[in-house]
N, C-alpha and C positions, 0 to 999 in steps of 0.2 A: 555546533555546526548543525544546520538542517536543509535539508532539501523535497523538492514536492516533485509528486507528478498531479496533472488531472488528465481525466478521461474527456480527452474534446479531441477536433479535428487536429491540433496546432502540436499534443503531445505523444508521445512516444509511449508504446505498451512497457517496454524493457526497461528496469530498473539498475540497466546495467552499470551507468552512467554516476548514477547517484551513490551506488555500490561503492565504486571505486577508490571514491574520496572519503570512505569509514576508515580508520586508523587500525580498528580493531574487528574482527569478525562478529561484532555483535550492535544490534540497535533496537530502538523500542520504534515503532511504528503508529503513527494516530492517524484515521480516517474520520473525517468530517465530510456529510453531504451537505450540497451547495443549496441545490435545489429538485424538484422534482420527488413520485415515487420513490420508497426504500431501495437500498440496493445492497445484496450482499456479494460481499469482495472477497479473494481468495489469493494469499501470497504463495505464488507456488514457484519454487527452485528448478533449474534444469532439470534436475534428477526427478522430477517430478512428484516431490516431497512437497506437501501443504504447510508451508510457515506462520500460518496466522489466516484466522478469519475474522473478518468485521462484518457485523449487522448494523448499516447503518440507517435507518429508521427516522429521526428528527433531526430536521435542518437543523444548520449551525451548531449541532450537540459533537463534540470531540469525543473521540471511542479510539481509548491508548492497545496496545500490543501485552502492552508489558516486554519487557527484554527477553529480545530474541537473541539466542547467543547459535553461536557455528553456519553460519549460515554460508549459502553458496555463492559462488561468483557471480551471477545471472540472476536475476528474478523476476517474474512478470505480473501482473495481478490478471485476475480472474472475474469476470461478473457470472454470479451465478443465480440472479436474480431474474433473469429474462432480458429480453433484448429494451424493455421499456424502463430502465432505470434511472434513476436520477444521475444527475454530476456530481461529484466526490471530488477529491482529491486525497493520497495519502503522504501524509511527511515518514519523512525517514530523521531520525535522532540519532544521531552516534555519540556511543560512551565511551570514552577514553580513559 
């Protein structure tokens, strides 16, 4: 099972959604940028714990997590690259 967000007008910051539907508290997460300047992305939990960071750098290049395990209910991404960054999207992978 997988699920996405991207960062455009049409999607949601909260990864709540996509959360939900994990079996188990744990998933590997891949950011691909779309287009545009680098952007670096920041999974950060309610609790305000950073779960994962992506530098994403070349188009169409996939940049994995590796398995994230215990993760929170909520989670939102982060650009922490400046306001001029490219479009991304991150999947979310559940491991069962």
């Amino acid at each position: 099972m997988a699920n996405f967000i991207e960062n455009s007008d049409r999607a949601p910051e909260y990864l709540e959604s996509n959360l939900k539907t994990l079996i188990t508290p744990a998933a590997n997460f891949v950011g691909r940028l779309l287009t545009g300047p680098a952007a670096t992305v920041q999974m950060v939990g309610d609790d305000a714990v950073v779960y994962g960071t992506f530098t994403l750098d070349t188009v169409g290049e996939n940049v994995e997590s590796g398995l994230i395990t215990a993760l929170p209910a909520r989670m939102r991404y982060s650009v922490t690259s400046g306001p001029n960054s490219g479009r991304f999207t991150i999947t979310v992978v559940s491991k069962a």
